[in-house]
N, C-alpha and C positions, 0 to 999 in steps of 0.2 A: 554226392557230387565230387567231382575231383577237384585238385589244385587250378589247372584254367580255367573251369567253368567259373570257380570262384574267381579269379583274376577278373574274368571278364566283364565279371557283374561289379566287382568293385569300382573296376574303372569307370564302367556307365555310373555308378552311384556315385563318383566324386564328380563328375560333371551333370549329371541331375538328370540324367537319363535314363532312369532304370523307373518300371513300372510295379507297382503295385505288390505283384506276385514275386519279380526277381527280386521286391523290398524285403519281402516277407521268407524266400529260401534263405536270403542274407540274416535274416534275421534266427529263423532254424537255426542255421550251420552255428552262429555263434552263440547260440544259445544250449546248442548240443554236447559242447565241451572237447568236443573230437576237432581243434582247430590245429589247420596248419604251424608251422611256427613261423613261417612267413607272416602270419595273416593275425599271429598273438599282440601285437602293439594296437591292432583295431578292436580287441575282443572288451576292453575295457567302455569305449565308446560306445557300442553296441547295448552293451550291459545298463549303461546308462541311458540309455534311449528306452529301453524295454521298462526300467525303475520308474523312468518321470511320464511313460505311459498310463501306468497304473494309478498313477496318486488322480485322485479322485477330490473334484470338487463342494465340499460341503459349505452354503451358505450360514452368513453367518444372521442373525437377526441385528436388522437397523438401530443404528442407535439415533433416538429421536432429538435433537437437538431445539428444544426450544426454549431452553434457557437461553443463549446467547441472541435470538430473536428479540424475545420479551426485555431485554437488555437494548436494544437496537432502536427500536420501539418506544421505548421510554425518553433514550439521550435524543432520537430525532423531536419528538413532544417537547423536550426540556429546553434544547433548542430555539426550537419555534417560540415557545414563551418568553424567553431572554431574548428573542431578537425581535417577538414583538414589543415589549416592555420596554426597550432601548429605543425604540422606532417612535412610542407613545412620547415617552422622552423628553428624546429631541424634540419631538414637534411641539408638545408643549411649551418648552424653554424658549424656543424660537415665538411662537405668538406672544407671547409673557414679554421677552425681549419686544418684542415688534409693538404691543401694545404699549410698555413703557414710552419707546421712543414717541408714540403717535401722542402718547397725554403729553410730552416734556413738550414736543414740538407746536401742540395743538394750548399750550398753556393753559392745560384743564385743569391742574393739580392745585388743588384748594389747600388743604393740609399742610403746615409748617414740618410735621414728621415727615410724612410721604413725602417732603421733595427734600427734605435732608438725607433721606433712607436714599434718594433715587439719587440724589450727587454724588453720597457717598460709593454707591457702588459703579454708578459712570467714574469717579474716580479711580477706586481700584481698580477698573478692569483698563484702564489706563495704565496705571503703575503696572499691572503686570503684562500687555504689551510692549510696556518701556522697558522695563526688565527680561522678558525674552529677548527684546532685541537688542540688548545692551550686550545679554551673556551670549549672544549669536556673532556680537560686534568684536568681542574680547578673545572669543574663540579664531575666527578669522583673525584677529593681530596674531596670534601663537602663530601663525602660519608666516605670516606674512616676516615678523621677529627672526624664524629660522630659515627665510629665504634669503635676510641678511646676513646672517652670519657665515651664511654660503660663498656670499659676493665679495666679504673682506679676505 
């Protein structure tokens, strides 16, 4: 092939117009060594087109992962148990409560222990709503302290 014929087929191959066959003369001529030296800056390109031809796909064998499953698997189980066991709980704590109240109110509580047991902790759970909300009350002053010292 000469110099034009090569020209012309170049130029269809940078605009994506060249078929098949003019892919494959192009590919001869640079492969044949006998290149113009117009046409030496594209010989390198070629050459790599023709290398990443040849590499050849070899699979590889899977790697089976199920350790990290059987991991998945378990923390969702472990899961499920701590939040049903928190769920049991509650809801225990809550009748227990609820039944307390219903014997205080229903003035069933015969035993001198059992209703000292049961003041004492209606007491405490007093003190420590008085107490959260004392340290909630003391928290809001800080606030309120440095909005003053703003205003002077």
């Amino acid at each position: 092939m000469n110099k034009s014929d090569i020209d012309n087929i170049l130029d269809k191959y940078w605009e994506g117009e060249t078929s098949v066959a003019e892919e494959n003369i192009l590919k001869t001529y640079f492969a044949s060594g006998k290149i113009d030296e117009a046409h030496a800056p594209f010989a390198p390109m070629f050459g790599y087109l023709k290398a990443q031809a040849s590499i050849e796909y070899t699979p590889s064998v899977p790697v089976r992962r199920i350790f990290p499953k059987v991991w998945v698997s378990v923390a969702a189980v472990a899961t499920f148990v701590l939040a049903s066991l928190f769920m049991l709980k509650t809801y225990t704590d809550k009748h227990e409560n609820a039944n307390s109240i219903a014997q205080i109110s229903k003035g069933e509580i015969q035993d001198p222990e059992e209703a000292k047991k049961l003041t004492e902790d209606a007491l405490m759970l007093i003190a420590e709503k008085f107490n959260l909300s004392q340290d909630i009350v003391l928290e809001n002053m800080e606030h309120v302290d440095k909005a003053f010292i703003f205003k002077q």
